[in-house]
C-alpha angles and dihedrals in degrees: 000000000000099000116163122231111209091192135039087227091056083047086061097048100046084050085042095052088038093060095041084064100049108084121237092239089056088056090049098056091046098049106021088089105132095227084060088046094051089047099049089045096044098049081047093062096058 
């Protein structure tokens, strides 16, 4: 909610503390789509 980060570490740990609060189960369902997946695997494979 526009907060400003002076620092780029106090950028990391407002992301870091954002994320530890998100479940597993709620980045799954955001990034389980097969069209991410296929994309992910097959830049992998180059």
């Amino acid at each position: 909610a526009w907060q400003n980060c002076p620092t780029l570490e106090d950028l990391r740990q407002l992301l870091s503390s954002k994320l530890d609060a998100i479940s597993s189960e709620t980045i799954a369902s955001l990034t389980a789509y097969n069209f991410i997946l296929e994309a992910l695997f097959g830049a992998a494979s180059y």
